[in-house]
TIVO-53515 format. One record per residue (C-alpha): x, y, z; residue in one letter. Coordinates in steps of 0.25 Angstrom, whole numbers. Example, Ala and Ser with C-alpha at 12.3 -4.5 7.8 and 13.67 -1.06 7.14 Angstrom:
[[49; -18; 31]; "a"] [[55; -4; 29]; "s"] 
END
This chain:
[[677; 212; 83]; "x"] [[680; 200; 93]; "x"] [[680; 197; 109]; "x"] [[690; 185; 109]; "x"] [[690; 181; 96]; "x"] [[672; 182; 97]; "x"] [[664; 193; 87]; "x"] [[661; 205; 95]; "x"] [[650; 212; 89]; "x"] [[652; 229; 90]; "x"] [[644; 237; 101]; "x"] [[644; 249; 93]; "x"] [[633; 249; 86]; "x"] [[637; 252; 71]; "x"] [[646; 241; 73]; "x"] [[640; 232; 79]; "x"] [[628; 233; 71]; "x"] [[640; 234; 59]; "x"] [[644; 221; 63]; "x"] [[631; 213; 66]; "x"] [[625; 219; 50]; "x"] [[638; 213; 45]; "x"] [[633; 199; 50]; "x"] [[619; 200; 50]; "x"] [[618; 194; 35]; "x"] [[628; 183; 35]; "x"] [[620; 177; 48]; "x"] [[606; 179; 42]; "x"] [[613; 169; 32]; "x"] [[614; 158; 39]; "x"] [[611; 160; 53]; "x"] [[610; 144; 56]; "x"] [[624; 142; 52]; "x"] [[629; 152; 61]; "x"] [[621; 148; 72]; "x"] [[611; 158; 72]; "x"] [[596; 159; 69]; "x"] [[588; 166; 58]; "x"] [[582; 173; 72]; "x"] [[592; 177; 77]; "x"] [[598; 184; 65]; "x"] [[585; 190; 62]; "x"] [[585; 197; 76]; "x"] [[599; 201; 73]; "x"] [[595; 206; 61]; "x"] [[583; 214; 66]; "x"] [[591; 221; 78]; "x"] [[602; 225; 68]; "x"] [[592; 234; 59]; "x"] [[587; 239; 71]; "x"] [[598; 242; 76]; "x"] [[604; 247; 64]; "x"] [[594; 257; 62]; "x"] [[594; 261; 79]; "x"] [[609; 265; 76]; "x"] [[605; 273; 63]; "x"] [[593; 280; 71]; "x"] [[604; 283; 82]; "x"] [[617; 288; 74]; "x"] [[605; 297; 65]; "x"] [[601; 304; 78]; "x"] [[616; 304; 82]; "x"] [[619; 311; 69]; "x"] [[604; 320; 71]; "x"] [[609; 323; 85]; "x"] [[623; 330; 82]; "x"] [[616; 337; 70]; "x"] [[606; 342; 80]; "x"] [[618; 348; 89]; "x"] [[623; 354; 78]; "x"] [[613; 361; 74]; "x"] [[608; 364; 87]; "x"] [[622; 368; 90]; "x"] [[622; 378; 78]; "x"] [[607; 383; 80]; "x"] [[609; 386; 95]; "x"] [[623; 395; 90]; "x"] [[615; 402; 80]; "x"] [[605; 406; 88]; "x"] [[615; 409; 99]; "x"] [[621; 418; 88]; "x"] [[609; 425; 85]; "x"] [[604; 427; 100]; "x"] [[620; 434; 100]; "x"] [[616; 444; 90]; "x"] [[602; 447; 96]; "x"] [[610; 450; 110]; "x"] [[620; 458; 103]; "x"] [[610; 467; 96]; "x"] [[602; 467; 109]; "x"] [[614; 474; 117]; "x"] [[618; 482; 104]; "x"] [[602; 489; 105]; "x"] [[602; 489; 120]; "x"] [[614; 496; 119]; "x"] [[608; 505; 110]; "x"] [[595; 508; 118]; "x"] [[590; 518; 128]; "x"] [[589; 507; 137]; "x"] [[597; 495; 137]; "x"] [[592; 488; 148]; "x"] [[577; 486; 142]; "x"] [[584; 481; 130]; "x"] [[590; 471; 137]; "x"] [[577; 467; 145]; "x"] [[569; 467; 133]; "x"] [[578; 456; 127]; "x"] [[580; 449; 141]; "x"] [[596; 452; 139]; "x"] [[602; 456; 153]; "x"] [[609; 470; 149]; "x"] [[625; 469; 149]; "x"] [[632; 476; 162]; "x"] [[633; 490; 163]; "x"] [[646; 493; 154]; "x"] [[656; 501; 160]; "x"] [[669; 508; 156]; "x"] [[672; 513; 141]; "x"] [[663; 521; 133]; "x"] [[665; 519; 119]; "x"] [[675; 525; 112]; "x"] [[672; 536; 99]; "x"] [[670; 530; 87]; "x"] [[681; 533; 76]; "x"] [[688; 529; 64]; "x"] [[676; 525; 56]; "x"] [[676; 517; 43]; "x"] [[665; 514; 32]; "x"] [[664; 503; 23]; "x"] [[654; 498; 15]; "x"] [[648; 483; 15]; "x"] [[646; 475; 2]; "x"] [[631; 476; 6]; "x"] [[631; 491; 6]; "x"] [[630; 495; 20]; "x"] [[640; 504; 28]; "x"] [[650; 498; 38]; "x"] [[656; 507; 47]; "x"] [[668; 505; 57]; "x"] [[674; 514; 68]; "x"] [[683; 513; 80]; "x"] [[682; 518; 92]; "x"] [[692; 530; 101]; "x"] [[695; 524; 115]; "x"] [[691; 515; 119]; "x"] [[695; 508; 105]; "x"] [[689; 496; 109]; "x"] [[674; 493; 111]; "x"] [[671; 493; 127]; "x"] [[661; 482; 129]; "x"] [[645; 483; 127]; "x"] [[650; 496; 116]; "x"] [[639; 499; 106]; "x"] [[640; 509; 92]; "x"] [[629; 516; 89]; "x"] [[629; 522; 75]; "x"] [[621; 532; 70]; "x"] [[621; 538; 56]; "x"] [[620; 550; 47]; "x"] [[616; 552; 33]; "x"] [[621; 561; 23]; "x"] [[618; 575; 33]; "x"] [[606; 569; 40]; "x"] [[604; 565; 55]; "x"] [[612; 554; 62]; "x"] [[604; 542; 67]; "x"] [[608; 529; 74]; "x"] [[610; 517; 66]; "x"] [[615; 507; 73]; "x"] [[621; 501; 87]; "x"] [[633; 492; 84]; "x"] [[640; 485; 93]; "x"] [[654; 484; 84]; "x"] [[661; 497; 79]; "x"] [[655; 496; 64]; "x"] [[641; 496; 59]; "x"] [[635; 494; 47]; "x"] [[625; 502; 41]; "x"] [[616; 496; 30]; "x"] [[606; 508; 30]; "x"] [[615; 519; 22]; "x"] [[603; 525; 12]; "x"] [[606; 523; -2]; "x"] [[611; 537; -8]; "x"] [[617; 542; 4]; "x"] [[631; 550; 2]; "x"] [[635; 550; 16]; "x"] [[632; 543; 31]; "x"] [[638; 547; 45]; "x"] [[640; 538; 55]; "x"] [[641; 542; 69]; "x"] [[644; 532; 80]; "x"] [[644; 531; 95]; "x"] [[648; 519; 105]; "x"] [[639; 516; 117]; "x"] [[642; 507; 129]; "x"] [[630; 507; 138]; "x"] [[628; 519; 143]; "x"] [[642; 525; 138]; "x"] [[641; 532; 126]; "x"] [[655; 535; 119]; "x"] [[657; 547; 109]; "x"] [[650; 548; 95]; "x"] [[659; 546; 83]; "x"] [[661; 557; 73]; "x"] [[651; 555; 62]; "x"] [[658; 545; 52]; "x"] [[654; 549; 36]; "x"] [[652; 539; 26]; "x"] [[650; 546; 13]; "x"] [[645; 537; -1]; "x"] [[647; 535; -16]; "x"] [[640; 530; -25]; "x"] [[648; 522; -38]; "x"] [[648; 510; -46]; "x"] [[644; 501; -36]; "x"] [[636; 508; -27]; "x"] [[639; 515; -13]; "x"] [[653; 518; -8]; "x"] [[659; 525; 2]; "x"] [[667; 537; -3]; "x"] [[671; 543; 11]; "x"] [[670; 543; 25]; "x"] [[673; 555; 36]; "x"] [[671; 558; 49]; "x"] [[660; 568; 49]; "x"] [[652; 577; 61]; "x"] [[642; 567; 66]; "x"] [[627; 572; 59]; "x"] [[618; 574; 71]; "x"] 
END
């Protein structure tokens, strides 16, 4: 680089120090013959490696820096995530519980408004699956409305065989899954309700799933809509 025809030595610093390393060995040679003295070569020579080793020192915490973001960045949405599914599973339970509100004081969470309009429709058309784990999926719909009102919780309860029905769950979507089906059972029924605050919608017809036993362990062999076990 030149000014006028005259060397210009770079202001950034990796080239500039680029260009000054690049000369540093030819003017130690002979500094006399250049008009230069050993000193002054010397100094030179001593503020490059300093330098040299500032500019390392500054792009290492450069590179630290931006790693630090990102992992700052990653660890804060993680832990954003997490605090998400606490607070969903807050409201699910206090939903659920006699009384919402010292729920929500308990976990310092103010309580969402008072919901208004729709109760949730019946559940209906139920489904059952089986998961490559062995736990019970079901599924179901729901008579008007068709479509989850807002702040709509599931609570399922379950019989088995001809024993008594007890709750099992409070979901927040239309499908649960049940890992707890005993080994050995023949049949379960599944009764399910919608709740919406104070708004209670109408049970479900109990929802029978009735199970094999083959060559690679449990199956389902058919489902029916049943009278819901007390």
């Amino acid at each position: 680089m030149s000014n006028n025809g005259e060397p210009v030595i770079p202001k950034k610093k990796p080239a500039g120090l680029g260009w000054i390393g690049s000369r540093l060995t030819t003017w130690a040679g002979a500094p006399a013959s250049i008009g230069l003295q050993a000193g002054d070569v010397s100094t030179l020579q001593e503020l490059f490696e300093t330098a040299t080793v500032d500019l390392t020192a500054q792009e290492e915490a450069a590179n630290k820096a931006k790693s630090a973001t990102l992992t700052s960045n990653n660890t804060f949405n993680s832990a954003r995530f997490q605090a998400q599914e606490c607070l969903d599973k807050i409201r699910v339970f206090a939903r659920g519980s006699s009384d919402p509100d010292a729920v929500y004081a308990a976990a310092d969470v103010p309580p969402p408004a008072s919901p208004k309009g729709q109760v949730p429709g019946k559940p209906v058309s139920f489904k059952a699956t089986l998961d490559s784990d062995g736990s019970l999926k079901i599924t179901w719909k729901s008579e008007s409305p068709s479509r989850n009102p807002v702040g709509t919780v599931w609570v399922v309860k379950r019989a088995i065989g001809d024993g008594a029905s007890v709750q099992v769950g409070i979901v927040g979507a239309r499908s649960f899954i049940d890992g707890t089906v005993p080994a050995g059972s023949h049949s379960v029924t599944y009764t399910v309700q919608g709740q919406r605050g104070q708004a209670v919608g109408q049970a479900s017809n109990g929802f029978q799933v009735r199970f094999g036993v083959g060559g690679g362990g449990l199956s389902i062999v058919g489902t029916a809509t049943v009278k819901a076990a007390a």
